[in-house]
Phi, psi and omega in degrees: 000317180285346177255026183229333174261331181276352147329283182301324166300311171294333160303313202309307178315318188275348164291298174296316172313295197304295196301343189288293162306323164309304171269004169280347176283306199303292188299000170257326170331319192269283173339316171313329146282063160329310231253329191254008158277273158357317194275300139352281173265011175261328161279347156314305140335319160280330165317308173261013153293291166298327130004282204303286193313327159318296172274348183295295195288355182283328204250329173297358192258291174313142156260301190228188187231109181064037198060021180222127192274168152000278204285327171321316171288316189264006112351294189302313184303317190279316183264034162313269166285015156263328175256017169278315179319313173301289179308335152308309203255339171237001183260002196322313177355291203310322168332329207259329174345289196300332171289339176270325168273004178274356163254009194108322194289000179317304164338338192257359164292338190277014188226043199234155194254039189222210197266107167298019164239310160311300166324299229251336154296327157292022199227324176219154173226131176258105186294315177310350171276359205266332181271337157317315202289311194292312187317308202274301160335284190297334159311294180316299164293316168325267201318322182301321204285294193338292190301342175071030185287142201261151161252094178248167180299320177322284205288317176308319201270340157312313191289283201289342148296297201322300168317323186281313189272027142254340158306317177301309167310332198257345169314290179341298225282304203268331156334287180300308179309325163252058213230338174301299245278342186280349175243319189260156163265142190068020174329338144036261173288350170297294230246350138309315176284323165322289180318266182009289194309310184297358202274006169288032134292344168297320178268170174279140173286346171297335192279341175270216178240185209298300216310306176272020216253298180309297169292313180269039137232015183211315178265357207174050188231102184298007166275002194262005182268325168231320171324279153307321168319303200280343162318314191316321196258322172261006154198065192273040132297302204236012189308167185259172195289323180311343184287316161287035177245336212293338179295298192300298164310315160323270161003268203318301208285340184281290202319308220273339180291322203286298179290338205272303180329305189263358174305309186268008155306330196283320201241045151318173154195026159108197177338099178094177167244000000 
């Protein structure tokens, strides 16, 4: 029995030693071009500033959209780019997937004596989501305080599940998506229109109609990435029941993202799939 539980403690350490060594290699690789980290990332940061500026202006013509003020949006808008931040710095890999497996190099992940999805996701971090994350920080408190959510232990460890399970979603979303490339060619754009979507996660799903109300809680659903989470906090009268799935759906949605990945990983067969 004791040797059924330390099993698994020693895989996990040993999965993290390697990744540990993996980014550290990868991040002095990067840091060593100061000027195109710097660079990288201050346009990341302008990315979500023009965001940010978007709906800013939007709310100078409008006081509110559907019943939902300013800080209300922009509560969402943060925890948006807080839970996009995992997946900037540690799934960026996936961007690159279809290239490697349309020349071939895929190969050379499948002979490695380790997790082949661990590998091949571990291999790069993208430091520049790191300005995202701070972008986002700072939003994120500006908005608490405005809204006047009281800071109880309750609402911290609430805030921060909430988080993990739009991370997991937005993990899930971009997994899969880019896990087509092992069957469709040019696959590509699957996983543009995926990004595309999420950045509708910024809004409430009530400001849409039945049709999309619906697809982005069941086909395609990016309401579990900030939207529901956030029901807790804007509106905790009346919050939905779906807000308490969101830990269960993340879950669900990695694992099932997790298997279609290595399924098509599974019938690799060299250049091309």
């Amino acid at each position: 029995m004791e040797n059924t539980r330390i099993r698994p403690i020693r895989g996990f350490l040993f999965y993290f030693k390697i990744y540990w060594m993996i980014a550290l290699q990868d991040i002095k690789s990067k840091m060593s071009y100061r000027s195109d980290f710097l660079i990288s990332t201050i346009g990341m940061i302008a990315v979500n500033v023009s965001g940010f500026l978007g709906f800013w202006l939007v709310f100078q013509t409008f006081h509110e959209i559907n019943g939902w003020k300013f800080n209300e949006i922009l509560f969402l808008y943060a925890c948006l780019l807080l839970t996009m931040t995992p997946n900037q710095i540690f799934f960026d890999n996936n961007w690159s997937l279809r290239y490697y497996v349309y020349s071939g190099d895929f190969v050379k992940y499948c002979f490695r004596p380790i997790n082949l999805f661990f590998y091949f996701i571990s291999e790069v971090i993208d430091v520049k989501g790191f300005g995202q994350f701070f972008f986002g920080l700072f939003l994120l408190i500006y908005s608490w305080i405005q809204l006047q959510i009281p800071v109880t232990v309750g609402n911290v460890v609430t805030l921060l599940v909430g988080l993990l399970s739009g991370s997991l979603v937005v993990i899930a979303l971009m997994v899969a998506a880019s896990a087509t490339c092992f069957w469709l060619m040019n696959s590509g754009f699957i996983m543009v229109y995926i990004f595309k979507f999420t950045d509708y996660a910024k809004y409430p799903l009530s400001i849409f109609n039945k049709f999309f109300q619906v697809l982005f809680t069941v086909l395609i659903p990016i309401g579990f990435i900030a939207y529901y989470p956030s029901l807790y906090f804007l509106r905790p009268n009346d919050f939905e029941w779906l807000t308490l799935l969101c830990p269960v759906v993340g879950a669900i949605m990695v694992l099932i993202a997790y298997k279609i990945w290595m399924y098509g990983a599974s019938k690799y067969s060299g250049t091309g799939s």
